[in-house]
C-alpha positions in Angstrom: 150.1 91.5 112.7 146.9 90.9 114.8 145.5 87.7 115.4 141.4 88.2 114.6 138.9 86.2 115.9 136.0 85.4 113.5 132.8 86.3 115.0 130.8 83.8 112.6 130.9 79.9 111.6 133.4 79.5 108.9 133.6 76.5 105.4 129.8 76.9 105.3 128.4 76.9 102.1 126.9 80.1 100.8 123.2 78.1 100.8 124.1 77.0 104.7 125.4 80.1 105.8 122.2 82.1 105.1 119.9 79.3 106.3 121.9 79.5 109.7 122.0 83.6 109.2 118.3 83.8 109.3 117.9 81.1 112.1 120.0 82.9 114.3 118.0 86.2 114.1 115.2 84.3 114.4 116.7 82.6 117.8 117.6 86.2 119.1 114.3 86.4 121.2 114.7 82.6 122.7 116.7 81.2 125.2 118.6 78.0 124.8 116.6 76.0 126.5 113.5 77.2 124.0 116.2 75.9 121.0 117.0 73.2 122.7 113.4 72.0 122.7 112.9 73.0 119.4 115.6 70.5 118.1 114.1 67.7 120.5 110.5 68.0 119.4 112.6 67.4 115.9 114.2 64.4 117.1 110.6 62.9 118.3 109.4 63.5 114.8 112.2 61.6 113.5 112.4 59.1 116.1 108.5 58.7 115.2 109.0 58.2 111.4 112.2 55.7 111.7 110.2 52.7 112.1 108.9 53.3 108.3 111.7 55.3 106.5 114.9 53.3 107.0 116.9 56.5 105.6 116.7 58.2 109.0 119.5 58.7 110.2 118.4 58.2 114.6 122.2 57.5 115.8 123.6 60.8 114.4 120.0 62.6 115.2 120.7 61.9 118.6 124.2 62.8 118.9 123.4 66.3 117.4 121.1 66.4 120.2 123.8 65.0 122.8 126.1 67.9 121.4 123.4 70.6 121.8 122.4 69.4 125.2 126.2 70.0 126.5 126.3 73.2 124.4 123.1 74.4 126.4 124.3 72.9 130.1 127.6 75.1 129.7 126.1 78.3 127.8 127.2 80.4 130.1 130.7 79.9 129.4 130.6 80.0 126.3 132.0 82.6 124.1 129.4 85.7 123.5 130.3 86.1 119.9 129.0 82.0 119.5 126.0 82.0 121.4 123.4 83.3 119.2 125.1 81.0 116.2 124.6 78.1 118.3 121.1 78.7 119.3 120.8 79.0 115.3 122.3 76.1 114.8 119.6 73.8 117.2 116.7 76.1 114.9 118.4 74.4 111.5 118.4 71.0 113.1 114.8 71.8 113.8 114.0 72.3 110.5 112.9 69.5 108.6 113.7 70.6 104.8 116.8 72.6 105.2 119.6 71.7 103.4 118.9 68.2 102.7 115.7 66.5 104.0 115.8 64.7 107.2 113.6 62.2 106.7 113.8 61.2 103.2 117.8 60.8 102.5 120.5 59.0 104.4 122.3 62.0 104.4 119.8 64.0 105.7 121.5 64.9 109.3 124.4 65.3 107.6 124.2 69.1 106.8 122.5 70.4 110.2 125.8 68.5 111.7 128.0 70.5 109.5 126.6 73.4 110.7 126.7 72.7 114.3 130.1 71.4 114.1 130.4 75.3 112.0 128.9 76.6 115.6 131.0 74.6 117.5 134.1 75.5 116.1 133.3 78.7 116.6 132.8 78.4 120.4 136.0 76.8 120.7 134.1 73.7 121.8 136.1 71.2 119.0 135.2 68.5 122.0 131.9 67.9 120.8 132.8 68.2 117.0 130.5 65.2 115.2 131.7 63.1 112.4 128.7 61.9 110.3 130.5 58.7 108.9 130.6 57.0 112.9 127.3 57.1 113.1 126.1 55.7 109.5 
């Protein structure tokens, strides 16, 4: 019996899984770096609105970023099958209503970890796998 590799995140929900499916398409014509600012210009919003909306999240906002920094500074290695999910990945984190808001829940960083730690899995990259509950 052959071992297969899966060529896309896996434990995604169905909703998840097609909000990262059409952010990765939509990341096809950028490069990493363009993601990668995407998801930062995020974390300035956030980073702007903590001050009067105690239910962001900024600790695990910034890890995600942390992760997706590393993700972007070794790209190049990283598995071809994962790089177009992980670029996805830094688009869903840019999005502020995706699967739950960022900005108006406690839990609102939680999902767009989920599906980078999906991403990461994915790349083999279980080093910079995130667990929401250390940074609550």
């Amino acid at each position: 019996m052959t071992n297969q590799q899966t060529l896309q995140p896996e434990n995604l929900s169905p909703t998840l899984m097609a909000a990262l499916t059409r952010l990765t398409k939509g990341a096809a014509s950028l490069s990493p770096v363009d993601c990668l600012k995407q998801a930062k210009d995020h974390l300035q919003r956030a980073a702007s609105l903590a001050a009067s909306k105690p239910t962001v999240n900024m600790a695990l906002a910034k890890a995600i970023i942390e992760a997706c920094e590393q993700v972007v500074a070794d790209f190049d290695s990283l598995p071809p099958h994962s790089k177009a999910w992980l670029k996805g990945a830094m688009l869903y984190f840019a999005q502020t209503e995706d699967g739950e808001h960022d900005f108006d829940s406690f839990l609102g960083f939680d999902d767009d970890c989920e599906v980078l730690n999906a991403c990461l899995e994915l790349a083999g990259r279980d080093d910079l796998l995130l667990n929401p509950e250390d940074y609550d």
